[in-house]
N, C-alpha and C positions, 0 to 999 in steps of 0.2 A: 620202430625205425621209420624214418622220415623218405619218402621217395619224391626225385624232382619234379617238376611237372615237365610235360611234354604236350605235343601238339598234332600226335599221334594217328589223328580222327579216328581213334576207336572208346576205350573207357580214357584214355587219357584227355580226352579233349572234353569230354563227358563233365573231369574233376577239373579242368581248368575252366567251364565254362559256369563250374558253382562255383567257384571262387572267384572267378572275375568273369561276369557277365558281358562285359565292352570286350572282351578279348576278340580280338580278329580272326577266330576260328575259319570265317568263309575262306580266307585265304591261308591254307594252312603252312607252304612254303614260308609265309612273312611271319607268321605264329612263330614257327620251329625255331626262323633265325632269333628272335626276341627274346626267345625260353633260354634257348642253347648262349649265345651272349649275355645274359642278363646271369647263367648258369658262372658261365668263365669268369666274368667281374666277380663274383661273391669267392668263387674258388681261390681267385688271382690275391685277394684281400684278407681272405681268411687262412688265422695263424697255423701253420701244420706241427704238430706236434711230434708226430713216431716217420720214421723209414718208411714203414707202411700207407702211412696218410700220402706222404710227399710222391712215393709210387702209384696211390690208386689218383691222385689230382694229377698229377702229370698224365697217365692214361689215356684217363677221363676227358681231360682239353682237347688231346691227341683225337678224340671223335673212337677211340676204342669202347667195342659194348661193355656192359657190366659183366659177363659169362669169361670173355679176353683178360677183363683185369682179375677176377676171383682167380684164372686160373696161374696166372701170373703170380699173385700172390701165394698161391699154396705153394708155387715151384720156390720161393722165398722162404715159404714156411714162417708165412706171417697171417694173420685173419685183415679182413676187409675191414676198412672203416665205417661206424656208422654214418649216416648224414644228418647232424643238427637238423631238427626243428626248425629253429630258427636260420640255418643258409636257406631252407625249401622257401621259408616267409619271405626275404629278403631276397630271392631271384622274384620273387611276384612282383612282387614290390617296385624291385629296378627294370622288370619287363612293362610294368605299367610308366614309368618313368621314361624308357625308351621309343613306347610308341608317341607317348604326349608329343614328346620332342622332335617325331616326323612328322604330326600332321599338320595342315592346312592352318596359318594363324591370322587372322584377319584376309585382307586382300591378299596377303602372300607377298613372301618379299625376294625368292629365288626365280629361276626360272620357270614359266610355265605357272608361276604363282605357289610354287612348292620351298618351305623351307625347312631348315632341319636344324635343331641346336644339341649342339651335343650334350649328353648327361651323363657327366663322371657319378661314382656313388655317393651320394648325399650323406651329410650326417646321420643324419637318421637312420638311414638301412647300414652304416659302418658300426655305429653303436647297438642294432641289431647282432650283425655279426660277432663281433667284439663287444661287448657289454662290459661298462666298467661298474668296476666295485666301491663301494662306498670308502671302500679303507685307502691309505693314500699308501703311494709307491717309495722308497725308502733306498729303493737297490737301482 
């Protein structure tokens, strides 16, 4: 089972710093918001399948810990979802896509020389998420 990454500064910043070395660790507030929206966008994108999914994603947005949603779901008397692989890859992915998109580019073209451009999720990390199949759709 797949776990998000986070910005923790303890072992979580630890595994985000092997997987993405640029990562903004020093500042761990700006990390957190990166991980946690980069988190929401894959969430927000990705197809939910059971009652279950749609309550632990809803939770989860909600900034509920993981121990609030398990316990939620047993009072359901449902089991927890796993987390794809591939959402955990696809939040790095779009946290790296996020930072690019605040830093400094050339002289600068906002205020202060700061610009920002926004970064919906690219095809690429969509087709990560959603992955199609070779077979064509019919229905």
């Amino acid at each position: 089972m797949a776990t998000w990454y986070t910005s923790d500064g303890g072992s979580g910043s630890n595994r985000l710093d092997g997987a993405w070395p640029d990562a903004p660790t020093d500042n761990i507030e700006l990390c957190e918001f990166l991980m946690d929206t980069a988190r929401q966008q894959v969430l927000a994108y990705a197809p939910t399948e059971t009652a279950a999914d749609e309550v632990s994603n809803l939770l989860d947005c909600l900034g509920y810990p993981s121990s609030t949603i398990a316990d939620v779901l047993a009072l359901l008397d449902a089991e927890a979802p796993e987390v794809p692989t591939r959402y955990v890859f696809a939040q790095l992915q779009q946290a790296k896509n996020l930072f690019n998109a605040g830093r400094i580019v050339g002289d600068g073209v906002g205020p202060e020389g700061f610009s920002f451009v926004p970064r919906p999720l690219s095809k690429e990390i969509q087709k990560i998420i959603r992955p199609q199949s070779g077979v064509a759709s019919v229905l």
